[in-house]
MIDRENVO-33270 format. One record per residue (C-alpha): residue number from 1; residue in three letters; x, y, z. Coordinates in nm, 4 decimals, padded with zeros to 6 digits. Each point is the difference from the previous one (the first is absolute). Layout:
<rs>
<r nuvex="NUM" nuse="ALA" px="X" py="Y" pz="Z"/>
...
</rs>
This chain:
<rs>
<r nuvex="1" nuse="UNK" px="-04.4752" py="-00.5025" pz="-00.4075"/>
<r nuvex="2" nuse="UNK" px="-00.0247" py="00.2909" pz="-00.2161"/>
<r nuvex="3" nuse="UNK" px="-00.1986" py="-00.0293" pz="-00.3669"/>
<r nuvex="4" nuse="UNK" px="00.1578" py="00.1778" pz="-00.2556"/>
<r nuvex="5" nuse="UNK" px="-00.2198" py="00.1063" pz="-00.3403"/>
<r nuvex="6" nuse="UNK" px="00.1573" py="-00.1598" pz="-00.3025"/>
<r nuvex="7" nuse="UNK" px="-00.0995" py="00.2792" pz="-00.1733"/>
<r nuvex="8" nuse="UNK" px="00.2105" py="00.3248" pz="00.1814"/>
<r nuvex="9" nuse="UNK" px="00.3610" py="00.0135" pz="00.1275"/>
<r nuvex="10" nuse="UNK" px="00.0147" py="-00.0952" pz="00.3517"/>
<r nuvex="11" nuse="UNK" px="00.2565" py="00.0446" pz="00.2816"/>
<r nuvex="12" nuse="UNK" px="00.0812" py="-00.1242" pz="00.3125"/>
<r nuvex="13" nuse="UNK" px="00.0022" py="00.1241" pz="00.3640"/>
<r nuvex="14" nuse="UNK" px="00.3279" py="-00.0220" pz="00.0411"/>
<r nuvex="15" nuse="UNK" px="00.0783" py="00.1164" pz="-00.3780"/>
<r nuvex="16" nuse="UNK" px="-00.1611" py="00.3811" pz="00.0626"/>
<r nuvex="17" nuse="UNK" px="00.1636" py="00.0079" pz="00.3389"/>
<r nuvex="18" nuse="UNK" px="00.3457" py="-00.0970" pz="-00.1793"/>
<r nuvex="19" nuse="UNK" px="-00.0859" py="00.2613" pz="-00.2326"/>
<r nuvex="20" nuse="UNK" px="-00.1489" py="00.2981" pz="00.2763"/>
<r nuvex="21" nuse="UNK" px="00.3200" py="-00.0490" pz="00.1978"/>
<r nuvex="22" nuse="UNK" px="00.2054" py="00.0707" pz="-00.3137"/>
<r nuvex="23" nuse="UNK" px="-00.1567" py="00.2843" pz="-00.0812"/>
<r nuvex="24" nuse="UNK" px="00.0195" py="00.1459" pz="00.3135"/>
<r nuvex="25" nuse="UNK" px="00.4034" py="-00.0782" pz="00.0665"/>
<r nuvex="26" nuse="UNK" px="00.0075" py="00.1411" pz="-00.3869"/>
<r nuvex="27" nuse="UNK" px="-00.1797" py="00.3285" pz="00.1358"/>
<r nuvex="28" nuse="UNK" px="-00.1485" py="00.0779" pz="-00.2538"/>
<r nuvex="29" nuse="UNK" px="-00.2376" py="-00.1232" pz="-00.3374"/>
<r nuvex="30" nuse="UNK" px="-00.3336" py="-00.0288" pz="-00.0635"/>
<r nuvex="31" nuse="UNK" px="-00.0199" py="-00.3863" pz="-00.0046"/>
<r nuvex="32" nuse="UNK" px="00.1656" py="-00.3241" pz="-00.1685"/>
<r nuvex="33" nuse="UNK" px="-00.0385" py="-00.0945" pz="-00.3604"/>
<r nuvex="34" nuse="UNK" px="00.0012" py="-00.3500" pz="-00.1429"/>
<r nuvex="35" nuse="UNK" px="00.0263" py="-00.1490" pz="-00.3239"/>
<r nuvex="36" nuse="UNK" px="00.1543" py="-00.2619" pz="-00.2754"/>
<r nuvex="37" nuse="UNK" px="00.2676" py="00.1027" pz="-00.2490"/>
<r nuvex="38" nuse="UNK" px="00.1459" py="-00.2467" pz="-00.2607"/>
<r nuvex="39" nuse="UNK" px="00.3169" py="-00.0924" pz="00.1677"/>
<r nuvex="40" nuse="UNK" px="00.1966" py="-00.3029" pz="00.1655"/>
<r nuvex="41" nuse="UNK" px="00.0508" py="-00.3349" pz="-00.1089"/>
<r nuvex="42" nuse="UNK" px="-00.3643" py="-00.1270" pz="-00.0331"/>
<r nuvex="43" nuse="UNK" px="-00.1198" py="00.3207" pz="-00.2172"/>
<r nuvex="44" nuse="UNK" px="-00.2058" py="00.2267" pz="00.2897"/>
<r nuvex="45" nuse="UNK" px="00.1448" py="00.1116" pz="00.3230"/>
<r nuvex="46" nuse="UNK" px="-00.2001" py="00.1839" pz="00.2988"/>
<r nuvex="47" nuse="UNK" px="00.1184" py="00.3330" pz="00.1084"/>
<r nuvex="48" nuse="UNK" px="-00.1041" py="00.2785" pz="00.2882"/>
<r nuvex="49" nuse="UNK" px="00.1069" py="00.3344" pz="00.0834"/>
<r nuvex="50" nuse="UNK" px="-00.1161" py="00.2748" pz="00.1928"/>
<r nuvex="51" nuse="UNK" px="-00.1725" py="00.2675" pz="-00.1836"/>
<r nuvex="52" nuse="UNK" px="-00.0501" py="00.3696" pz="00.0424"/>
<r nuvex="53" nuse="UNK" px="-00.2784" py="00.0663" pz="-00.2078"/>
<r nuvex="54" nuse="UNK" px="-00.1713" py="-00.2496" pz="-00.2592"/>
<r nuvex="55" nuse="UNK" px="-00.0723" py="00.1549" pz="-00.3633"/>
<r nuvex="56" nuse="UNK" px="-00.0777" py="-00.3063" pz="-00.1931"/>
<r nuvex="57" nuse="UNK" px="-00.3025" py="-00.1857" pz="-00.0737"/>
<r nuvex="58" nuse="UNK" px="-00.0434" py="-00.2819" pz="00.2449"/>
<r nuvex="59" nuse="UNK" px="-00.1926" py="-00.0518" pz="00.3317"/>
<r nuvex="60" nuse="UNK" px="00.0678" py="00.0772" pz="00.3763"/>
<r nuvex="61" nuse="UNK" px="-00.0906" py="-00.2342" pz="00.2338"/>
<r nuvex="62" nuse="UNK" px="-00.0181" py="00.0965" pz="00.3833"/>
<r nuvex="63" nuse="UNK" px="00.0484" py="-00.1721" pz="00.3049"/>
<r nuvex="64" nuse="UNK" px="00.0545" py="00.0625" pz="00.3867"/>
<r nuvex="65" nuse="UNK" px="00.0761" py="00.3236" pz="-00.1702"/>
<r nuvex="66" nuse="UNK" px="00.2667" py="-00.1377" pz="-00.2270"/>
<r nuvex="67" nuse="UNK" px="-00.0379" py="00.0907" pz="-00.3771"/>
<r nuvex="68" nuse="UNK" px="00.1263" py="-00.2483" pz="-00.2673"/>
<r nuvex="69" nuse="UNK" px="00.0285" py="00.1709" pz="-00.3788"/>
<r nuvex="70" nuse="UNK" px="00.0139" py="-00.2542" pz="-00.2331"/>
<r nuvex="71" nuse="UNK" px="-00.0221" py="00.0461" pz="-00.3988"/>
<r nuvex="72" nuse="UNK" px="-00.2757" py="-00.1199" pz="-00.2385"/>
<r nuvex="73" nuse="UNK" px="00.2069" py="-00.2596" pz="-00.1935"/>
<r nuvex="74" nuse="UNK" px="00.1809" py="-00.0812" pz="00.3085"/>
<r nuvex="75" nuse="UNK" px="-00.3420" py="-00.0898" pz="00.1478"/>
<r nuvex="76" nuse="UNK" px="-00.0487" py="-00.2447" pz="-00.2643"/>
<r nuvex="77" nuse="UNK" px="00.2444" py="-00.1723" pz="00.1052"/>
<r nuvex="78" nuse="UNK" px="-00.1003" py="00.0234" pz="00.3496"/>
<r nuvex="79" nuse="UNK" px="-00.3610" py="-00.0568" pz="00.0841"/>
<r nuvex="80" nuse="UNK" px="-00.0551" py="-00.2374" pz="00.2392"/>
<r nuvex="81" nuse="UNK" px="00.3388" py="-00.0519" pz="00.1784"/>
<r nuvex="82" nuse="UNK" px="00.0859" py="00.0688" pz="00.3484"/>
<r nuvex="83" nuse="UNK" px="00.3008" py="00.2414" pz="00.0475"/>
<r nuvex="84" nuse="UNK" px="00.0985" py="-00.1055" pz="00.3803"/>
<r nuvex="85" nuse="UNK" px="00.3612" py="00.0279" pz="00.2285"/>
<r nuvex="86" nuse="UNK" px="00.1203" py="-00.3262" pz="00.1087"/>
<r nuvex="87" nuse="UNK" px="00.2803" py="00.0100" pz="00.2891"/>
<r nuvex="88" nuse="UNK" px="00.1733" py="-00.3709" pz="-00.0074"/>
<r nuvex="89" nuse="UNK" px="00.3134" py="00.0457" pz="00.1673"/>
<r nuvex="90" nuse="UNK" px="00.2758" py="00.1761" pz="-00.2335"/>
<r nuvex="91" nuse="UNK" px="-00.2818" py="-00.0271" pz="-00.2790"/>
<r nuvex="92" nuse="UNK" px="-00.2128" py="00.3273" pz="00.0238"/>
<r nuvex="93" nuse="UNK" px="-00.2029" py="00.2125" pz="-00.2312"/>
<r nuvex="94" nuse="UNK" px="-00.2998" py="00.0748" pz="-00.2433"/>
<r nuvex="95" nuse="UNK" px="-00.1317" py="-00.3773" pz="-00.1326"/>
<r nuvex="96" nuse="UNK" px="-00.2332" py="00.0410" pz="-00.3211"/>
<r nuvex="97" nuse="UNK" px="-00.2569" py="-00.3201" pz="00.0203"/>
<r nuvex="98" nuse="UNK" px="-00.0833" py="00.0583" pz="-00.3801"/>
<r nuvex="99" nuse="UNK" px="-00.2855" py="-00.2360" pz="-00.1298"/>
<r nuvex="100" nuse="UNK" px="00.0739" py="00.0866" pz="-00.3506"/>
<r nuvex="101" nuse="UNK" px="00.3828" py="-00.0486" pz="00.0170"/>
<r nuvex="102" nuse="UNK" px="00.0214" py="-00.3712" pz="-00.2109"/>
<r nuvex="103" nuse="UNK" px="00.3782" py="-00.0194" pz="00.1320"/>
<r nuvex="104" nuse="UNK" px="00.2105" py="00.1636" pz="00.2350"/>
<r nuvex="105" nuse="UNK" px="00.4141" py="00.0095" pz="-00.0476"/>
<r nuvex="106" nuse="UNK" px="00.2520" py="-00.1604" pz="00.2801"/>
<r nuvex="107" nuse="UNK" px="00.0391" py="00.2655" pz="00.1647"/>
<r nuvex="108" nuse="UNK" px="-00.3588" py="00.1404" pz="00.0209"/>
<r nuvex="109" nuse="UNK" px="00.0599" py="00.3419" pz="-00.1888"/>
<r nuvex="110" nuse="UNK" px="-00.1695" py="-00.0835" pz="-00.3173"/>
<r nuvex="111" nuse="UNK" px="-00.2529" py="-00.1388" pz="-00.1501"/>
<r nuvex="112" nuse="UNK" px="-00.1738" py="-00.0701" pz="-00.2935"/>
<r nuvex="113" nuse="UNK" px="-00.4003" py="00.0135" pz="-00.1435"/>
</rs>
């Protein structure tokens, strides 16, 4: 059982790996970065991209040599959820566990504060 601070952004095992194996078939970037834009049908959505070099104010977390950028209002937003992969059958990819999310839409693309 892993303990996660409810305080910090945390990922999984099998989240950085998701993400180190991307960047390597990519070939290139510096790292991964996260955040929340106002967007889909619930009023915030999650996003993530690669990213070549990181500019704006936020924080880097590391791990297993993975670097996560993530923006200072994003990180509001943020704190204390667990980015991880989950593989169930045709259902794979990057699962936010958000604590601060009060709803979450249908489809699992939005949320809302």
């Amino acid at each position: 059982m892993q303990v996660f601070s409810s305080t910090d952004l945390n990922f999984s095992d099998s989240a950085i790996n998701h993400f180190l194996s991307s960047l390597e078939n990519r070939g290139e970037g510096i790292g991964i970065k996260i955040g929340v834009k106002k967007a889909g049908c619930s009023g915030y959505e999650y996003f993530f991209d690669y990213i070549d070099s990181f500019e704006d104010d936020g924080v880097v977390f590391e791990k297993n040599g993975c670097k996560i950028f993530v923006d200072n209002s994003s990180l509001d937003f943020l704190k204390g959820s667990l980015v991880d992969y989950q593989n169930d059958g045709l259902n794979q990819g990057i699962k936010f566990i958000n604590p601060n999310a009060k709803a979450v839409c249908g489809c699992g693309e939005s949320f809302t504060i």
